[in-house]
ROTIVEX-376323 format. One record per residue (C-alpha): residue number from 1; residue in one letter; x, y, z. Coordinates in nm, 2 decimals, decimal comma, padded with zeros to 4 digits. Example, Ala and Ser with C-alpha at 12.3 -4.5 7.8 and 13.67 -1.06 7.14 Angstrom:
1; A; 01,23; -00,45; 00,78
2; S; 01,37; -00,11; 00,71
//
This chain:
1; X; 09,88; 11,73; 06,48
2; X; 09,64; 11,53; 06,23
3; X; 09,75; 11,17; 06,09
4; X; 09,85; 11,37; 05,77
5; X; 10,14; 11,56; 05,91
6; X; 10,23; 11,30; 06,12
7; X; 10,55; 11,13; 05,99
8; X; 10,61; 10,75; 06,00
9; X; 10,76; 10,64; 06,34
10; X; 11,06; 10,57; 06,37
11; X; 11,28; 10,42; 06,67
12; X; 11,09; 10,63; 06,90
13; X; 10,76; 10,47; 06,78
14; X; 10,46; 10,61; 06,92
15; X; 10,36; 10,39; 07,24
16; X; 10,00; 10,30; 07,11
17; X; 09,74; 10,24; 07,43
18; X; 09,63; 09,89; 07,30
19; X; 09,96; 09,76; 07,26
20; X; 10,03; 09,85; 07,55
21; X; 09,71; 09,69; 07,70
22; X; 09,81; 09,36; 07,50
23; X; 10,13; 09,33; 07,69
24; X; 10,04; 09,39; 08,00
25; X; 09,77; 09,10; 07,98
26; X; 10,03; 08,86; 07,84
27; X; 10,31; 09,00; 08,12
28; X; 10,03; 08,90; 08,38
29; X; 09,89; 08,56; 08,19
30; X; 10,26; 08,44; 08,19
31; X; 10,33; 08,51; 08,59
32; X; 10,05; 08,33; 08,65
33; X; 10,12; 08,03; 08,47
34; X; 10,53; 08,02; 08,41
35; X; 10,63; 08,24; 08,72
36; X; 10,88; 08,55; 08,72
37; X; 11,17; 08,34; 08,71
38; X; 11,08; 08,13; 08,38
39; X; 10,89; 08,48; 08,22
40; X; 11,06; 08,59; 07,91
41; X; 11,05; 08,88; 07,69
42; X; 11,05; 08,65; 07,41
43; X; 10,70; 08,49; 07,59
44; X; 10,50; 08,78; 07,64
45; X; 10,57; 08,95; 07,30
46; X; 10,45; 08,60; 07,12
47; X; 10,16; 08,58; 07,37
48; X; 10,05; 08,95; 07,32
49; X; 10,09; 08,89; 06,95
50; X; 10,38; 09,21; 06,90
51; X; 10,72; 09,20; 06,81
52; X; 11,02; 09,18; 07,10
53; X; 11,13; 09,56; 07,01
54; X; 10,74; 09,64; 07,12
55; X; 10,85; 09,61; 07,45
56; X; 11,15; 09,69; 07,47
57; X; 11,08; 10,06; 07,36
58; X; 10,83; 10,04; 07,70
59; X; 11,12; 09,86; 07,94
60; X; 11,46; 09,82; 07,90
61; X; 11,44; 09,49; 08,06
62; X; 11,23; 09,18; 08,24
63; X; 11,18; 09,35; 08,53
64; X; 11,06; 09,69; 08,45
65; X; 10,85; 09,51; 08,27
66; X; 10,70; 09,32; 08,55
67; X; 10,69; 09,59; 08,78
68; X; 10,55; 09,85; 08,57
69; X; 10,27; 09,59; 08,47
70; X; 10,21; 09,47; 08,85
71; X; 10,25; 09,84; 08,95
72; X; 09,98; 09,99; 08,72
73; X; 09,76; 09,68; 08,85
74; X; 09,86; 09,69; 09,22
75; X; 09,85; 10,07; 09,35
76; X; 09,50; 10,20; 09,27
77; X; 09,36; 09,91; 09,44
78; X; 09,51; 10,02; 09,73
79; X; 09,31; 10,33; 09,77
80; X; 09,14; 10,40; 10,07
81; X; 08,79; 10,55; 10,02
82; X; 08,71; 10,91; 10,19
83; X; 08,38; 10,77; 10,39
84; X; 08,42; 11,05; 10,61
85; X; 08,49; 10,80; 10,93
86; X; 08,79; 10,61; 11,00
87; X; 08,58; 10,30; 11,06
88; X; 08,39; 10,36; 10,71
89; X; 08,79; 10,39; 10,56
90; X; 08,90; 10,10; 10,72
91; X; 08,64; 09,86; 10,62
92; X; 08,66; 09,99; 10,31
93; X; 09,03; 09,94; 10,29
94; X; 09,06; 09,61; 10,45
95; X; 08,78; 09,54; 10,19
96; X; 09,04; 09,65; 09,87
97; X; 09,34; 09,44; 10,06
98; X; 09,11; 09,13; 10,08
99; X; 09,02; 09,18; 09,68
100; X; 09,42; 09,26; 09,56
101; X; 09,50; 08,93; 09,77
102; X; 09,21; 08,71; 09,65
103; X; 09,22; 08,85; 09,25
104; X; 09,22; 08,55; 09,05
105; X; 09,57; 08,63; 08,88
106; X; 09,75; 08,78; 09,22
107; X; 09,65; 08,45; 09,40
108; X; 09,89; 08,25; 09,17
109; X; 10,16; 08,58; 09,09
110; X; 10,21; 08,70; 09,47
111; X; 10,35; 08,39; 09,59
112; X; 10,57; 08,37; 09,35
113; X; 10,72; 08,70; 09,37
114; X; 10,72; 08,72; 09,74
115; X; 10,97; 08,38; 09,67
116; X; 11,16; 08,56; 09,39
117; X; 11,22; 08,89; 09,54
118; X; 11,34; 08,66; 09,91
119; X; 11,64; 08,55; 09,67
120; X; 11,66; 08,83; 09,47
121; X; 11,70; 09,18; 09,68
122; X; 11,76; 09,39; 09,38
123; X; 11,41; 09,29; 09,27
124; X; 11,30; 09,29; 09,59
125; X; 11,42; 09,69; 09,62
126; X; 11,22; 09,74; 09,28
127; X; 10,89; 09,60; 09,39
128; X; 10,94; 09,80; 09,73
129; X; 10,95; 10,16; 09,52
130; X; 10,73; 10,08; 09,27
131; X; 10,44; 09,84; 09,45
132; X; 10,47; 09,89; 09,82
133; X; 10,57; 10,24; 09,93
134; X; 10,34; 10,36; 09,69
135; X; 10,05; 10,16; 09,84
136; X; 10,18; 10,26; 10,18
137; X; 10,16; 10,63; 10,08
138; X; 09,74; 10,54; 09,98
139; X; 09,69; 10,38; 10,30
140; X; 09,91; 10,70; 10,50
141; X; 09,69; 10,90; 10,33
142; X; 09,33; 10,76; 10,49
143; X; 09,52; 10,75; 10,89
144; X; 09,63; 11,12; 10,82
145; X; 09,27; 11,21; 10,71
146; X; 09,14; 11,00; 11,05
147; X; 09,43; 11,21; 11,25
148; X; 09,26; 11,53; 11,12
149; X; 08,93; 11,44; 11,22
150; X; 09,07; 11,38; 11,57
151; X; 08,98; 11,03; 11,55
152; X; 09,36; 10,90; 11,59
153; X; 09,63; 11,04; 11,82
154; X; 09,86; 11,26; 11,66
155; X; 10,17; 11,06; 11,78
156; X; 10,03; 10,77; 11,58
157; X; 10,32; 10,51; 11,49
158; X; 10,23; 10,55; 11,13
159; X; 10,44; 10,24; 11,04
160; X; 10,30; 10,01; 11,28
161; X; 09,94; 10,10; 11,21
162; X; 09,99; 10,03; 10,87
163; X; 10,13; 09,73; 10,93
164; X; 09,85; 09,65; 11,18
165; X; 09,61; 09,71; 10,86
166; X; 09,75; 09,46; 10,58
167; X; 09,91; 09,21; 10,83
168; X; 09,56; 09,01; 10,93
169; X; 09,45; 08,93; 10,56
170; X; 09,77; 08,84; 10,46
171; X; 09,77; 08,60; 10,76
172; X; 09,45; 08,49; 10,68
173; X; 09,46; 08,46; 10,33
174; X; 09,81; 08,33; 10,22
175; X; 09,92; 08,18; 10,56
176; X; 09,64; 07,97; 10,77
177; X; 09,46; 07,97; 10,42
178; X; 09,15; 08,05; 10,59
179; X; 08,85; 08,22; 10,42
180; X; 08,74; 08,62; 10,47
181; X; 08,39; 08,52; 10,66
182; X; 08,09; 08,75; 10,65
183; X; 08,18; 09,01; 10,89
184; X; 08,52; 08,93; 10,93
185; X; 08,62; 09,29; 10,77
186; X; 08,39; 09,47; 11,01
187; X; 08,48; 09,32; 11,34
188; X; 08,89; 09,34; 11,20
189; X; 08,83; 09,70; 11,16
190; X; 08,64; 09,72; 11,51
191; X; 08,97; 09,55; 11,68
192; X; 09,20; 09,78; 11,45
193; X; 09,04; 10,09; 11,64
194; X; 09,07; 10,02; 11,93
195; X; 09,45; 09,86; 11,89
196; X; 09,54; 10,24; 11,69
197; X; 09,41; 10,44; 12,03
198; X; 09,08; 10,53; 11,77
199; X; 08,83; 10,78; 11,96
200; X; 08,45; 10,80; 11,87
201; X; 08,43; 11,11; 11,65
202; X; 08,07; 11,29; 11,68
//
């Protein structure tokens, strides 16, 4: 369909990419300065420079907003690299959990949220589906291809290993508010092996 044949939107408008881009910077900019609690839909769409019905033909509301933003953000950093070695993955992975915690913008959003969604568990439920079982399903993905190579037990607890994997940067990071030292990543994933039942695979 060329722009000629193409008839003026209407309520449907067409959902143009750098709109969309727009908001998404101003939906992050205002969670890092005003929090989720104090974030309007009136805020973002002045920030991003777009009228309020802009976004609300993307979300019907705040929070799909947020999450769809945070989501789209979020998820493929949690990809696990195929190294072809479980050690190779897991370095790799600890190394993509350490930069989603330490981004400049999640350092000041993620602590917020975590807060929000402890009083909130309809919110909570929402980040959940959208932000961590899909980031759960990245990391299953990289202890089933380990499993395969025979490098992990079959009966691995799935849950607890994964767990096992984000649990000692978010410690780290966000509760002793210690730094990620030169080799930290390398002798985390060394201890992670052996604490998953990990064989040498040849």
């Amino acid at each position: 369909m060329t722009g000629r044949t193409r008839r003026p939107p209407t309520g449907a408008a067409v959902l143009q990419p750098q709109i969309t881009s727009a908001i998404s910077e101003a939906v992050l900019d205002e969670l890092a300065e005003r929090g989720y609690g104090r974030l309007s839909m009136e805020a973002v769409a002045r920030r991003a420079g777009v009228g309020k019905s802009a976004l609300y033909r993307r979300w019907p509301r705040k929070q799909d907003m947020v999450l769809a933003v945070l989501s789209q953000m979020s998820v493929p950093l949690a990809e696990f690299p195929d190294t072809g070695s479980l050690r190779g993955d897991l370095i790799a992975g600890l190394a993509a959990i350490r930069d989603w915690l330490t981004h400049p913008r999640f350092v000041l959003i993620l602590p917020d949220l975590t807060a929000e969604a402890a009083r909130n568990p309809v919110l909570a439920e929402a980040i959940q589906d959208t932000i961590g079982t899909p980031r759960r399903q990245l990391g299953s993905a990289a202890l089933h291809r380990a499993v395969e190579r025979g490098e992990l037990p079959a009966d691995l607890n799935l849950e607890l290993a994964l767990d096992l994997l984000a649990a000692p940067i978010h410690w780290r990071l966000n509760v002793r508010q210690a730094p990620i030292e030169p080799g930290y990543l390398e002798a985390l994933a060394d201890h992670l092996m052996r604490a998953l039942g990990a064989t040498e695979h040849h």
